[in-house]
C-alpha positions in Angstrom: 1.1 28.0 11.0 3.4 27.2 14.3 0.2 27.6 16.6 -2.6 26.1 14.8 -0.3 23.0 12.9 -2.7 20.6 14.7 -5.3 22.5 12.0 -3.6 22.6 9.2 -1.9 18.8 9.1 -5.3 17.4 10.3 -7.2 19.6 7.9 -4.2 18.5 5.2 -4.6 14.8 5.7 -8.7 15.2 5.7 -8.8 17.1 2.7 -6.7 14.1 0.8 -9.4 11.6 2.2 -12.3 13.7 0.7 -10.2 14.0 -2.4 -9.5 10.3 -2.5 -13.1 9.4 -2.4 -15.0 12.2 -4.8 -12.0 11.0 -6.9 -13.0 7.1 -7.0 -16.4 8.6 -8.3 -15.4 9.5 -11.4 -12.1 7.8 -11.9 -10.0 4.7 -10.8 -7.6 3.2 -12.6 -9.2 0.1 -13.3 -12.9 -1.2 -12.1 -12.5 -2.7 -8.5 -14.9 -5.4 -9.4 -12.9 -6.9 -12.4 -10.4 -9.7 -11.9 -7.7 -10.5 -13.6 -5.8 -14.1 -12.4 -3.3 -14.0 -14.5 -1.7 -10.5 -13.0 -2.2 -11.5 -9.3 0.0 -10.6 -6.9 1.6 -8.5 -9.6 4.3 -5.5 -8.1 4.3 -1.8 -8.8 4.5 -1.0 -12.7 3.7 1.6 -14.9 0.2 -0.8 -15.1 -0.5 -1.3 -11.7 1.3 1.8 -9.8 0.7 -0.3 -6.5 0.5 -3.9 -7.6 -2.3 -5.9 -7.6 -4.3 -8.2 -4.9 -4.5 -12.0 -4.7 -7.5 -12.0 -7.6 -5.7 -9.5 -9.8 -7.5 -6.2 -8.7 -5.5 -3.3 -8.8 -5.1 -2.4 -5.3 -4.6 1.7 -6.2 -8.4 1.4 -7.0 -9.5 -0.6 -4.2 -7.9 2.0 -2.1 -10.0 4.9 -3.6 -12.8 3.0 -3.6 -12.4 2.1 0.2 -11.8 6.2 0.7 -15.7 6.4 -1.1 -16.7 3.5 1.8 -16.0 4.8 4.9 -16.3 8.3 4.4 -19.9 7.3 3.8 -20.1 5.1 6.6 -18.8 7.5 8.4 -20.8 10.3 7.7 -24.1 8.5 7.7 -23.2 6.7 11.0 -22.1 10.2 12.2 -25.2 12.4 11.1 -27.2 9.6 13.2 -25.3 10.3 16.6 -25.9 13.7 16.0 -29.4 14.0 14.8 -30.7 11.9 17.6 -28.4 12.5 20.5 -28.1 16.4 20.4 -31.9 16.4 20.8 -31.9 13.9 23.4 -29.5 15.6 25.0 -30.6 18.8 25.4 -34.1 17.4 25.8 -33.2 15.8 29.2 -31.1 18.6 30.4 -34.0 21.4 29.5 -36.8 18.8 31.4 -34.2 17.5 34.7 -36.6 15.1 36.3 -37.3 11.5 35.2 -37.0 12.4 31.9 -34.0 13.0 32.6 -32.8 9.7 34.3 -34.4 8.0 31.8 -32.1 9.6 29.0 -29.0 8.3 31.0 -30.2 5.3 31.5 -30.6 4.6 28.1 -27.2 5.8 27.3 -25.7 3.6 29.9 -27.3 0.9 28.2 -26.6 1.6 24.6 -22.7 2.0 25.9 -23.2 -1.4 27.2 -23.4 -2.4 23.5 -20.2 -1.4 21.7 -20.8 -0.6 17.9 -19.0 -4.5 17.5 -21.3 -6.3 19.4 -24.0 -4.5 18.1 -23.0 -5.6 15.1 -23.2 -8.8 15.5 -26.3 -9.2 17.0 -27.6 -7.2 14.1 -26.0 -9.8 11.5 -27.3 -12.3 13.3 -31.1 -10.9 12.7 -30.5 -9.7 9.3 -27.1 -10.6 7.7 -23.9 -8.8 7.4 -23.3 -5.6 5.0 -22.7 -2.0 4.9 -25.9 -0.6 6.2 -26.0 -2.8 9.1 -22.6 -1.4 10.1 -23.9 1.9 9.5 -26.6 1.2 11.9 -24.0 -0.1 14.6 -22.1 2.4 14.6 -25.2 4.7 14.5 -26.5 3.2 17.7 -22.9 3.4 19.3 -22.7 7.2 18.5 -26.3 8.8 20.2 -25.6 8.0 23.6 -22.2 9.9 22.9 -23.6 13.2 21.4 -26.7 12.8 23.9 -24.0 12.7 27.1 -22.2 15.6 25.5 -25.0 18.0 25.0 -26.4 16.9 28.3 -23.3 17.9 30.4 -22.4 21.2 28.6 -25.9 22.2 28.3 -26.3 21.8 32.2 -24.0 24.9 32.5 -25.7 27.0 30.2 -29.3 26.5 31.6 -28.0 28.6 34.6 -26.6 31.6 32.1 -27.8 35.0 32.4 -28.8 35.1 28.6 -31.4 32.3 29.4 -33.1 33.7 32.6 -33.5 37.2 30.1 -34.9 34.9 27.8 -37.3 33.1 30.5 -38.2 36.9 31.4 -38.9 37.6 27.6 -41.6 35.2 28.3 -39.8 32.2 26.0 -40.8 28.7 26.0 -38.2 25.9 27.8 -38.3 24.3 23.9 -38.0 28.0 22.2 -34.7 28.1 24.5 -33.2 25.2 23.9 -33.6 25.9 20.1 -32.7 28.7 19.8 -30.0 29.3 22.6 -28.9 26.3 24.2 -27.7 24.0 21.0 -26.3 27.3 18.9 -24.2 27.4 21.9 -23.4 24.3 22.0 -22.4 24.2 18.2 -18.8 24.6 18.5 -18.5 21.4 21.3 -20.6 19.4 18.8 -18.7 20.4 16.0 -15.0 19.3 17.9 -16.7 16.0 18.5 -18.0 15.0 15.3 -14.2 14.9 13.8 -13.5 12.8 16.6 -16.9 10.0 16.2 -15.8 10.2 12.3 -12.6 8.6 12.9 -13.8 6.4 15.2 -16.1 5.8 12.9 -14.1 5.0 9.8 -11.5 3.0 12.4 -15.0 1.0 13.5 -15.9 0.3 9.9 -12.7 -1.3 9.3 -12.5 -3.4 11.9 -16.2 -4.4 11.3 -15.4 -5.1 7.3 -12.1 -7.3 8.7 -14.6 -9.3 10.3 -17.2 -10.0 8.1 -20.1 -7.8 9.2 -19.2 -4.7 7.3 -19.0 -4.1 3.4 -19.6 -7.3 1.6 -17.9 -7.9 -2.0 -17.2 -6.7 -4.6 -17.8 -3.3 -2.5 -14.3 -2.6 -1.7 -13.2 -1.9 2.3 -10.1 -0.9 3.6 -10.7 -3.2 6.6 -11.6 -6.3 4.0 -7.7 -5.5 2.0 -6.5 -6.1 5.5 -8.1 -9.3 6.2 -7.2 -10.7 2.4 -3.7 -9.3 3.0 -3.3 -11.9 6.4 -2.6 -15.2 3.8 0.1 -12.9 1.7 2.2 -11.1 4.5 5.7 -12.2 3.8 5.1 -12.7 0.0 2.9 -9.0 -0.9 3.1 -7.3 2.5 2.2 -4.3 0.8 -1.5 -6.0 0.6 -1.3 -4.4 4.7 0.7 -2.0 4.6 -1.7 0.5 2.2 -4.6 -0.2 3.6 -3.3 0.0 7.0 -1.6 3.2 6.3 -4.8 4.7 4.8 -6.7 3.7 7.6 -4.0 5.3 10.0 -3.3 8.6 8.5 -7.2 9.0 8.1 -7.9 8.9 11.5 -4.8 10.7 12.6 -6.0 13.7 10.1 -9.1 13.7 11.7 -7.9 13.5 15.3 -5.8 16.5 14.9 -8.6 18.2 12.9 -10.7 17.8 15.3 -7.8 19.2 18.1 -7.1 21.7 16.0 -10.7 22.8 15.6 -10.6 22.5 19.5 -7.8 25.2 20.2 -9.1 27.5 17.8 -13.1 27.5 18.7 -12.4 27.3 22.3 -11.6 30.6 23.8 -10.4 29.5 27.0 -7.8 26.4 25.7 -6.4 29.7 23.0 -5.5 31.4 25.7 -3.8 28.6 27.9 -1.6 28.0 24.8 -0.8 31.7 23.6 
């Protein structure tokens, strides 16, 4: 417990996200799309166990509900950084050349283009909502995963195990397949804890903008921006959310440090 508590706190605080949202699928307290004016503002009760919101929503819901948001936004946006930039990645470092370059370049110019601005520019073609923060964040996270795989796959291109599989008479593409990203499994594994709470932090901030989740889809990052009017009257309307928002990505950030110490061989012995 003492030497992996990174693990177990971050895997603790995870855990009660997942639980939160495959929870709000079959169960909140009261629909998060109902309103109910005469009960605004209302405080904790046996009713309402957190009060309710300026329109009369019971903000325990809305906070399960949100939980069911971003995890999806998350993972979506996630499984998009992945899918395309481990490829990429060890595309351009099993080819070298122009190919290459041209890989780089196109991260450098995607990381021009934080998941925000992207954002915007994509609410200004189309319109704001979920799936067009989804896509931002998407973008935001390939040239991450791509950079990643590139750099640690460089390494293992010069391993022993590959020139015996060169000698074996295996393809560059049969290689990267089937040794260079089960290698790299563990590194990409570390770093998709790490883009999922950027990832649910991102949708948040999106949401308090405008350009993520519209209503009645309930977002942690939209509480927070209804909650700005109501500070010194319900500040608890910024505190939950808030406090979800936090713990989530601390439980991922030490999940994913956790995950670090114990699938890296070299870092477990630096800390024995």
């Amino acid at each position: 417990m003492t030497r992996h508590h990174h693990l177990w706190i971050g895997g603790a605080l995870s855990l009660l996200l997942l639980a939160a949202a495959l929870l709000s699928l079959v169960w909140t307290p009261y629909p998060v799309d109902v309103i109910d004016v005469a009960n605004r503002l209302a405080g904790a009760s046996p009713d309402h166990w957190l009060g309710t919101d300026p329109y009369g929503r019971d903000i325990l819901s809305l906070l399960l509900a949100g939980a069911r948001n971003s995890i999806l936004v998350a993972v979506v946006a996630v499984t998009i950084g992945v899918g395309l930039g481990v490829p990429l990645g060890a595309l351009a470092s099993a080819a070298g050349g122009w190919l290459d370059e041209l890989v780089m370049r196109l991260s450098d110019f995607a990381f021009a283009f934080p998941a925000l601005l992207t954002a915007v520019m994509i609410t200004a073609i189309w319109g704001p909502g979920a799936v067009n923060a989804i896509l931002a964040i998407g973008i935001f996270n390939v040239p991450v995963f791509a950079r990643l795989t590139r750099g640690a796959a460089l390494g293992l291109w010069r391993r022993d195990f590959v020139a015996a599989a060169r000698l074996a008479g295996r393809g560059e593409l049969a290689i990267a397949t089937s040794h260079i990203i089960p290698n790299l499994s563990s590194l990409v594994i570390v770093q998709v804890t790490v883009q999922f709470a950027l990832a649910i932090l991102a949708e948040a901030g999106l949401s308090y903008l405008g350009f993520g989740a519209q209503p009645p889809d309930p977002s942690w990052g939209r509480m927070l921006n209804e909650a700005q009017t109501f500070l010194f009257i319900a500040p608890q309307l910024a505190i939950l959310p808030g406090l979800c928002i936090a713990l989530s990505v601390l439980g991922l950030n030490l999940l994913g440090d956790g995950l670090r110490d114990l699938l890296d061989p070299r870092l477990r012995r630096l800390r024995q």
